[in-house]
DRENBA-896820 format. One record per residue (C-alpha): residue number from 1; x, y, z. Coordinates in nm, 3 decimals, padded with zeros to 5 digits. Each point is the difference from the previous one (the first is absolute). Layout:
<node><seq>NUM</seq><east>X</east><north>Y</north><up>Z</up></node>
...
This chain:
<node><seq>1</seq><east>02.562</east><north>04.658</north><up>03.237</up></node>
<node><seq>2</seq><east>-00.041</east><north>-00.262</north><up>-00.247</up></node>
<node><seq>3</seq><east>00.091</east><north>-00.419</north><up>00.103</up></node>
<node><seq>4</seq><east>00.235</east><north>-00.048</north><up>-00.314</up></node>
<node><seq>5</seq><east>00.006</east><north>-00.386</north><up>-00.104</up></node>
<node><seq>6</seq><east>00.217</east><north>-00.229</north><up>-00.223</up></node>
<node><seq>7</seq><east>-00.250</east><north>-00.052</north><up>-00.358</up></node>
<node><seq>8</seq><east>00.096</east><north>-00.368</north><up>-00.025</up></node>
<node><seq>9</seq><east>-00.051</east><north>-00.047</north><up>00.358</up></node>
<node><seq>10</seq><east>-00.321</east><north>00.190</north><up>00.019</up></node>
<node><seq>11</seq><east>-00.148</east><north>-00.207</north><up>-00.309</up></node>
<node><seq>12</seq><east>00.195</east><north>-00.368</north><up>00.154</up></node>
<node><seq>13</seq><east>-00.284</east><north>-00.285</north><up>-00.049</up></node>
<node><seq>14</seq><east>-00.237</east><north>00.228</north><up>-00.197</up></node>
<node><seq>15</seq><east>00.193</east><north>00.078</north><up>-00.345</up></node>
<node><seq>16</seq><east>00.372</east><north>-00.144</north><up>00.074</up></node>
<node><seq>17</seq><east>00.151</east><north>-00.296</north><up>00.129</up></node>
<node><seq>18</seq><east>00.287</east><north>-00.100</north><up>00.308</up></node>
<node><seq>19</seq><east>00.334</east><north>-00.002</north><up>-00.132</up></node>
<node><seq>20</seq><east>00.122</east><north>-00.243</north><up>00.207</up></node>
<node><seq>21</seq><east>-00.207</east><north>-00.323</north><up>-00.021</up></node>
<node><seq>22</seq><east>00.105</east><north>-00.304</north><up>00.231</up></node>
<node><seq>23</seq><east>-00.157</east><north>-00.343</north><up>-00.044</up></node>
<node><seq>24</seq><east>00.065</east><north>-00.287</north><up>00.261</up></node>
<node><seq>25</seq><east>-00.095</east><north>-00.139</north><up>00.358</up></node>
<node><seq>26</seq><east>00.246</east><north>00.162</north><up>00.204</up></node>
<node><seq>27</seq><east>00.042</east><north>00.366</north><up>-00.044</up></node>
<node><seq>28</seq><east>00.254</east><north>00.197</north><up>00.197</up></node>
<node><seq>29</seq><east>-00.151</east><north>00.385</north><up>-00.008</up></node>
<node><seq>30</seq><east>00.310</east><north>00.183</north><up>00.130</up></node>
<node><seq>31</seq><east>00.295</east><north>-00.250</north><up>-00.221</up></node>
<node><seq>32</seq><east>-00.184</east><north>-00.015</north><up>-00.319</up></node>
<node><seq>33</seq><east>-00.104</east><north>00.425</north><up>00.034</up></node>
<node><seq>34</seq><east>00.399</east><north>00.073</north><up>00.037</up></node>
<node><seq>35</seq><east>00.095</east><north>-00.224</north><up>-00.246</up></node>
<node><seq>36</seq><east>-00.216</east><north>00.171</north><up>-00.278</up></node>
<node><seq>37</seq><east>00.054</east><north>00.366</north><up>00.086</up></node>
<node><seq>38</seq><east>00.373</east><north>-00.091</north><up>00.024</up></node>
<node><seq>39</seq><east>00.002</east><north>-00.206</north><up>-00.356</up></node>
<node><seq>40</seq><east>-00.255</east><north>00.299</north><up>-00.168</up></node>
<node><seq>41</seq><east>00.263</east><north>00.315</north><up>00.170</up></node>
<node><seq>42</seq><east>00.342</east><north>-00.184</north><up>-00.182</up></node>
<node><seq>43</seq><east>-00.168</east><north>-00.147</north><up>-00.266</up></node>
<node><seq>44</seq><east>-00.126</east><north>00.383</north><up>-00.083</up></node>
<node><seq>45</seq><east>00.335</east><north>00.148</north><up>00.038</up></node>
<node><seq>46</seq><east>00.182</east><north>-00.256</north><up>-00.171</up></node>
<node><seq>47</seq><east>-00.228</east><north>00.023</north><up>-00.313</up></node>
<node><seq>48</seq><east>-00.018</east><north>00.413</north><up>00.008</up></node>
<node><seq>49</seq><east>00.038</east><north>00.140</north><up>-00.342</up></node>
<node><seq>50</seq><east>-00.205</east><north>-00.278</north><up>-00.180</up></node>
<node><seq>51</seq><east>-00.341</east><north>00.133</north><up>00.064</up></node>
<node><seq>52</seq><east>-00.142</east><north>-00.241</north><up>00.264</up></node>
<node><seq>53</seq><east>-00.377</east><north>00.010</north><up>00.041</up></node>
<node><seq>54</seq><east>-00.060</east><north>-00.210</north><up>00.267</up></node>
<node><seq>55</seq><east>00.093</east><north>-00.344</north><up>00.185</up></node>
<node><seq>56</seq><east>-00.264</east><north>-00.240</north><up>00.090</up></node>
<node><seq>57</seq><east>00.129</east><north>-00.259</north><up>00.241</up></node>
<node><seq>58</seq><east>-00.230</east><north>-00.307</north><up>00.073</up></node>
<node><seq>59</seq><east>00.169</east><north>-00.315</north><up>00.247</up></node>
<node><seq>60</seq><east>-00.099</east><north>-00.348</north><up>00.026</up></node>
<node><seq>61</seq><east>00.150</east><north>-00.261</north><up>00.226</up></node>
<node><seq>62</seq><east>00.240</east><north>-00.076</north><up>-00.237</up></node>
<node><seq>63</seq><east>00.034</east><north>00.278</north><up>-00.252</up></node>
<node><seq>64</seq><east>00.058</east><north>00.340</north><up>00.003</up></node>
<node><seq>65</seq><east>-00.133</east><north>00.138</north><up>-00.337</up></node>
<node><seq>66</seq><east>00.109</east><north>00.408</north><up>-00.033</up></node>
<node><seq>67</seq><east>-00.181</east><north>00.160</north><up>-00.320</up></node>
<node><seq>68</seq><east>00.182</east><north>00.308</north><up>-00.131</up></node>
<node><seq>69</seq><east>-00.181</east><north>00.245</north><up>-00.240</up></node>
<node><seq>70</seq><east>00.204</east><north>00.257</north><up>-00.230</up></node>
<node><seq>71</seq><east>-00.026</east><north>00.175</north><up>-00.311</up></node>
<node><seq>72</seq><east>00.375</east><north>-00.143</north><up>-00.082</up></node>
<node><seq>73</seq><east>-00.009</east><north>-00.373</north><up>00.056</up></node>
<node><seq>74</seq><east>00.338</east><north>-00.081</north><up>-00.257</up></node>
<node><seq>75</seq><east>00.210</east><north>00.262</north><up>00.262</up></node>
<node><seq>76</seq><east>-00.088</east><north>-00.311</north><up>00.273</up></node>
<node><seq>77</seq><east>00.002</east><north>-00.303</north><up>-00.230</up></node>
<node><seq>78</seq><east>00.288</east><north>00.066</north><up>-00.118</up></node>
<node><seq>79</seq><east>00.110</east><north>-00.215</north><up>-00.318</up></node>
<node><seq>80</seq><east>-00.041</east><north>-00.375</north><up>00.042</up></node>
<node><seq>81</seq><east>-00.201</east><north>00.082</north><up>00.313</up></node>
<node><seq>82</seq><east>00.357</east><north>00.060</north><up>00.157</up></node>
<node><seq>83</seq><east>-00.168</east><north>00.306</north><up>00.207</up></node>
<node><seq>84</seq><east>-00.254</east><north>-00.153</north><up>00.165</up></node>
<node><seq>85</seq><east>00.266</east><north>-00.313</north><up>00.120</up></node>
<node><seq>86</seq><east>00.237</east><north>00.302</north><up>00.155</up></node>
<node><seq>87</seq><east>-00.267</east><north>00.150</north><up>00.128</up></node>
<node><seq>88</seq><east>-00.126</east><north>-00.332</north><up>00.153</up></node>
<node><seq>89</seq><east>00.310</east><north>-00.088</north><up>00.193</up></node>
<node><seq>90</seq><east>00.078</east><north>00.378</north><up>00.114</up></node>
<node><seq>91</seq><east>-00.377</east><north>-00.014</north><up>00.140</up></node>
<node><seq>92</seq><east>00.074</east><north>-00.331</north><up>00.232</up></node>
<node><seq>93</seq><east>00.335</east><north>00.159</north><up>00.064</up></node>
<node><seq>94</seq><east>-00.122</east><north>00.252</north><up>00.170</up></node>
<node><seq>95</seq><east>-00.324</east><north>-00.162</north><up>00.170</up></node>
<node><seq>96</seq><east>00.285</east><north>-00.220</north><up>00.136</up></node>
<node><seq>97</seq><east>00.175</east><north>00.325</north><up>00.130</up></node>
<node><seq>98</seq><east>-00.347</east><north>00.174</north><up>00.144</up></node>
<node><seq>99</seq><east>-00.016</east><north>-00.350</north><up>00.204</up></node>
<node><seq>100</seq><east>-00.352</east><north>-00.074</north><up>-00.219</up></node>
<node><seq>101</seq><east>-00.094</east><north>-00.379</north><up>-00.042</up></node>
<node><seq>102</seq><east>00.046</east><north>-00.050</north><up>-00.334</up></node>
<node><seq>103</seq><east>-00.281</east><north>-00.208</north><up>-00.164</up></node>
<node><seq>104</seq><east>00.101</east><north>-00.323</north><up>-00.235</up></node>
<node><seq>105</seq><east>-00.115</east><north>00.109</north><up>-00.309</up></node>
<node><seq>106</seq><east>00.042</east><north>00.398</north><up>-00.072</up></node>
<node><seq>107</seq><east>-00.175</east><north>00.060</north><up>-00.293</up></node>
<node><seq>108</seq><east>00.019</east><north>00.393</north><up>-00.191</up></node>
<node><seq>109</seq><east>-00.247</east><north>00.122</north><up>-00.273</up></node>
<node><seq>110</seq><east>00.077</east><north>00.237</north><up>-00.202</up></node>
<node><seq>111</seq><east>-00.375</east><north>00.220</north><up>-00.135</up></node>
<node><seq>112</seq><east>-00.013</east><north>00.246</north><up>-00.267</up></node>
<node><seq>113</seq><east>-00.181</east><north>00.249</north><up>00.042</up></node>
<node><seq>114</seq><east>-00.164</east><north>00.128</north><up>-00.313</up></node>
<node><seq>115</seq><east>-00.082</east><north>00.365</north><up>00.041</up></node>
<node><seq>116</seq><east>00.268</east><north>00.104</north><up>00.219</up></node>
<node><seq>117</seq><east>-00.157</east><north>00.403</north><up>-00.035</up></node>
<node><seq>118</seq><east>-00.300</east><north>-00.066</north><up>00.210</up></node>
<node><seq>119</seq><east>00.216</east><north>-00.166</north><up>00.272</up></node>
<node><seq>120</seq><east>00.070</east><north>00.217</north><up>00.298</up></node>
<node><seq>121</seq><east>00.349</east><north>-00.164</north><up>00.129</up></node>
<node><seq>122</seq><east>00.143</east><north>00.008</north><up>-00.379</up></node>
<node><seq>123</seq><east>-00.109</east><north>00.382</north><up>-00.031</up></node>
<node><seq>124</seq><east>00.172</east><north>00.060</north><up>00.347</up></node>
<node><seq>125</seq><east>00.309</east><north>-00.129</north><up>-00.116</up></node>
<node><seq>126</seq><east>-00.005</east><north>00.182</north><up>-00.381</up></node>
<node><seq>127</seq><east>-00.018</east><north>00.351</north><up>00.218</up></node>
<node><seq>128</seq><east>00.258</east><north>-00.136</north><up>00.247</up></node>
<node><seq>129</seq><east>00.213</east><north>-00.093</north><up>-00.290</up></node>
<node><seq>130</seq><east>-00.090</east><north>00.340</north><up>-00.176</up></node>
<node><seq>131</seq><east>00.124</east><north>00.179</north><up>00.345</up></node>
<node><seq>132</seq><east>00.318</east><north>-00.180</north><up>00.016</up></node>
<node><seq>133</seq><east>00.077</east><north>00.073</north><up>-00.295</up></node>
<node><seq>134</seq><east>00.051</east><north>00.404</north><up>00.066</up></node>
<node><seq>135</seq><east>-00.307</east><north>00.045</north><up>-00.183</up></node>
<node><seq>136</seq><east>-00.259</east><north>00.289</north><up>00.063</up></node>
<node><seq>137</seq><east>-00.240</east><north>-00.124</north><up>00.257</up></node>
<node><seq>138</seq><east>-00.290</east><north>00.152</north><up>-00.211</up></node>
<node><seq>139</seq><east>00.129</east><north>-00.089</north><up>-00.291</up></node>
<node><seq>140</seq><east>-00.019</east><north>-00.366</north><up>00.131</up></node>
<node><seq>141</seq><east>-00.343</east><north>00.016</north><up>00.190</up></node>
<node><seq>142</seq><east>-00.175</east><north>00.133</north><up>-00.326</up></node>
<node><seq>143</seq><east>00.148</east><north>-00.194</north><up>-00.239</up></node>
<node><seq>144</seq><east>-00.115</east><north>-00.345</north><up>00.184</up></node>
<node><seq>145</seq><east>-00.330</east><north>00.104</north><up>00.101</up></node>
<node><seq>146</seq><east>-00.068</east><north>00.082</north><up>-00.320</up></node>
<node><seq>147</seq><east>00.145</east><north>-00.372</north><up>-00.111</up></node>
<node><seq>148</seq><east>-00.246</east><north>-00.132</north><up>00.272</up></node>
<node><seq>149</seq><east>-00.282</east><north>00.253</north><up>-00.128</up></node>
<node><seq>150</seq><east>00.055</east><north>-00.154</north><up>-00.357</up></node>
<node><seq>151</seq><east>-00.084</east><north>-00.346</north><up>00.114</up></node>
<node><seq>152</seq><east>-00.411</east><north>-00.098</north><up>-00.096</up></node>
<node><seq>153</seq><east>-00.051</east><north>-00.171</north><up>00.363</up></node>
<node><seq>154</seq><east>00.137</east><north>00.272</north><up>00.211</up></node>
<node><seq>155</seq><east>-00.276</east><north>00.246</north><up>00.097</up></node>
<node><seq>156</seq><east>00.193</east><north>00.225</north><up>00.225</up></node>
<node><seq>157</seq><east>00.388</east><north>00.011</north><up>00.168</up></node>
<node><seq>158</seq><east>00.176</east><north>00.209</north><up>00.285</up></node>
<node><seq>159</seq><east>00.398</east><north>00.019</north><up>00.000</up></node>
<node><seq>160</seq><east>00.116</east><north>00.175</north><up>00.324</up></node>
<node><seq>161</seq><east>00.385</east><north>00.057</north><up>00.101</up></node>
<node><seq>162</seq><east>00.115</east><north>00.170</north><up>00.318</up></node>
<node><seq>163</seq><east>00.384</east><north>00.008</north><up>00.112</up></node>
<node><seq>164</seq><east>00.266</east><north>00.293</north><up>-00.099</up></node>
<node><seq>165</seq><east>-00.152</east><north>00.034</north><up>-00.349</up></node>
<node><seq>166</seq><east>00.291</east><north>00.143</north><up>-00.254</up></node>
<node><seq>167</seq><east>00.242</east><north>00.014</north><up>00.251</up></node>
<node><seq>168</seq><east>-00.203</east><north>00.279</north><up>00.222</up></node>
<node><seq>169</seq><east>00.100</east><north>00.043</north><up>00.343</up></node>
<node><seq>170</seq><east>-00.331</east><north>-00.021</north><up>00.107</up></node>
<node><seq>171</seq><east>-00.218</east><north>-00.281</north><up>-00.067</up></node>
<node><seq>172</seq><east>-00.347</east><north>-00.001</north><up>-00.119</up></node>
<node><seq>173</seq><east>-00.273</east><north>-00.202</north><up>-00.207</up></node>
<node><seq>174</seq><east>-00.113</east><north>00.008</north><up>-00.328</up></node>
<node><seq>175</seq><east>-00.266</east><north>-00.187</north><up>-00.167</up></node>
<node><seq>176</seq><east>-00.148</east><north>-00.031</north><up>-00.328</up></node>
<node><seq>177</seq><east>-00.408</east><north>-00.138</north><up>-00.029</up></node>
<node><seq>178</seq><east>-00.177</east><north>-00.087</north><up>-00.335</up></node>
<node><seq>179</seq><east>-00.334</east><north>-00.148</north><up>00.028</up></node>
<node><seq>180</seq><east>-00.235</east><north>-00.105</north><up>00.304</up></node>
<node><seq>181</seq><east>00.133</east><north>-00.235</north><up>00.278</up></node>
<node><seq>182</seq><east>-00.319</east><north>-00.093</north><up>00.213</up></node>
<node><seq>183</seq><east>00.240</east><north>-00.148</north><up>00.307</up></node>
<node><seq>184</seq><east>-00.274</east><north>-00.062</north><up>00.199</up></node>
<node><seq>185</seq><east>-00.181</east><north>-00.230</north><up>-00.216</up></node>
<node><seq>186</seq><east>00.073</east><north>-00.378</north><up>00.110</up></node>
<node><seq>187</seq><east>-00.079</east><north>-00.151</north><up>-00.372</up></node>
<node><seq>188</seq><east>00.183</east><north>00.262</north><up>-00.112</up></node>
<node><seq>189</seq><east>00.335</east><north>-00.177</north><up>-00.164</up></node>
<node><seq>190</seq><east>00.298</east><north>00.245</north><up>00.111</up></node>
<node><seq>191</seq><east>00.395</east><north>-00.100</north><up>-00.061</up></node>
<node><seq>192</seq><east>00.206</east><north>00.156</north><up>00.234</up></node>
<node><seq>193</seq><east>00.348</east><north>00.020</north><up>00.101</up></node>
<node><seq>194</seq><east>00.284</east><north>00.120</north><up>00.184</up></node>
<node><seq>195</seq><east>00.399</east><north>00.057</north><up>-00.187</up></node>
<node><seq>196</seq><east>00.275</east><north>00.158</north><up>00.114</up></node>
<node><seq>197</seq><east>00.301</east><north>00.224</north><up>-00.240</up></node>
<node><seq>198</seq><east>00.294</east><north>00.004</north><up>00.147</up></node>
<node><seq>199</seq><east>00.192</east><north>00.292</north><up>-00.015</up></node>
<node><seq>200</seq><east>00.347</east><north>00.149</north><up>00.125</up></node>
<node><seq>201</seq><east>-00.225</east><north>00.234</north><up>00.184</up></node>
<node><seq>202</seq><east>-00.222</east><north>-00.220</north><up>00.157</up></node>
<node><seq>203</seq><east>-00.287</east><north>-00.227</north><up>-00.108</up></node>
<node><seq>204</seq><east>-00.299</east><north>00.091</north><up>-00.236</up></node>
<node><seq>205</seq><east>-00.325</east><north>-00.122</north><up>00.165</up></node>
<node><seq>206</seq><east>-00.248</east><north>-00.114</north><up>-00.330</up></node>
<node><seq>207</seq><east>-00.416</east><north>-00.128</north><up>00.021</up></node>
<node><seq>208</seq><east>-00.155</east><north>-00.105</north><up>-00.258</up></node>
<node><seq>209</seq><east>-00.428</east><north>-00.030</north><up>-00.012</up></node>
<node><seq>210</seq><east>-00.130</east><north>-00.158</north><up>-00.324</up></node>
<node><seq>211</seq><east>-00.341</east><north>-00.031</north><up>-00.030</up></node>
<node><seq>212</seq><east>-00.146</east><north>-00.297</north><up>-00.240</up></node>
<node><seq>213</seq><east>-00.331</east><north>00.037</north><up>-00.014</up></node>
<node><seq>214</seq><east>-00.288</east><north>-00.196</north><up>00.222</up></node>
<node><seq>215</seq><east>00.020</east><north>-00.343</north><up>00.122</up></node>
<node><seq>216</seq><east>-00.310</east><north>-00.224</north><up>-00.024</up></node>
<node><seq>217</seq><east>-00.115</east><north>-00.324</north><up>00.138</up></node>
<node><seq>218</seq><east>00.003</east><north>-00.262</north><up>-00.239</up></node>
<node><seq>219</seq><east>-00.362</east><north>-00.090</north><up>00.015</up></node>
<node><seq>220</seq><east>-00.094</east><north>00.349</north><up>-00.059</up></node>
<node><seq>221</seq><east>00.182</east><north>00.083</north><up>-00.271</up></node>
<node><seq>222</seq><east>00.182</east><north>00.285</north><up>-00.114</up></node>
<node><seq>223</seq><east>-00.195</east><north>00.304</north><up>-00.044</up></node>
């Protein structure tokens, strides 16, 4: 049997970054870890639907600065910037709720990102959004990876769903592979992520692998 491990985790301080950075003298481990898998969990849920990449989160003493990446950054804007403000206040709203000290200055960036094909999370939720929508699930599956498969910096992509697939009693997994996906190869730079459709049946379980090509040190160059 095969150890099975996380590809950002695996490649964490070689290829890819924390996404939670705190700055400052004091540093409370346990408070500041709840408070940003709390704020990341309703901050994902509350913007489903507008292709969310990720959410960096970095903390100072004084300012808590939470970086949002999406493909749709006018959905969260909102005219006049009136989004972001709502979104602002329901955030400390419900930090105040989860009993989370809220920081003085709460500061939220919104990131495009530019090539939203060759990013796992946004692929995720196109198929989750294809499944919800009573679509055929290999309709859906081949239809995006060929979308991802179309994009010049993707080099190879895996799409796997396993629940009650097309209303089945039974449920099972299917998966749909185009190109090479070394997993085991740190500098290797692999997007993954988890989504979930939610049916009437039950819930959809989506991955998403993309592979991007190698990752080299700066010095060395790319070759």
């Amino acid at each position: 049997m095969t150890h099975v491990v996380h590809p950002y985790a695996h490649r964490l301080g070689i290829i890819r970054d924390w996404k939670s950075r705190w700055f400052g003298k004091k540093v409370n481990y346990v408070d500041h870890l709840r408070a940003d898998v709390l704020v990341r969990a309703w901050m994902t849920k509350r913007l489903r639907g507008m292709y969310l990449s990720l959410i960096e989160i970095e903390r100072s003493e004084k300012q808590y600065r939470i970086m949002i990446h999406t493909s749709r950054p006018g959905m969260i804007i909102g005219r006049g910037g009136d989004g972001i403000e709502k979104l602002r206040a329901a955030l400390k709203k419900e930090m105040h709720r989860l009993k989370i000290t809220v920081p003085q200055d709460v500061k939220l960036d919104i990131i495009e990102v530019n090539n939203p094909e060759a990013d796992a999370a946004i692929v995720a939720a196109m198929v989750a959004e294809g499944i919800e929508k009573r679509l055929p699930f290999r309709r859906v599956l081949k239809t995006t990876i060929e979308k991802v498969m179309a994009n010049r910096d993707v080099q190879g992509a895996r799409i796997s769903v396993s629940g009650r697939l097309g209303g089945a009693e039974m449920a099972r997994r299917e998966q749909i592979k185009r190109g090479g996906i070394p997993l085991q190869t740190l500098r290797a730079d692999i997007d993954f992520a988890r989504d979930k459709a939610h049916m009437t049946y039950g819930v959809i379980g989506i991955k998403v692998w993309i592979y991007r090509g190698m990752k080299f040190d700066k010095k060395e160059g790319t070759k």
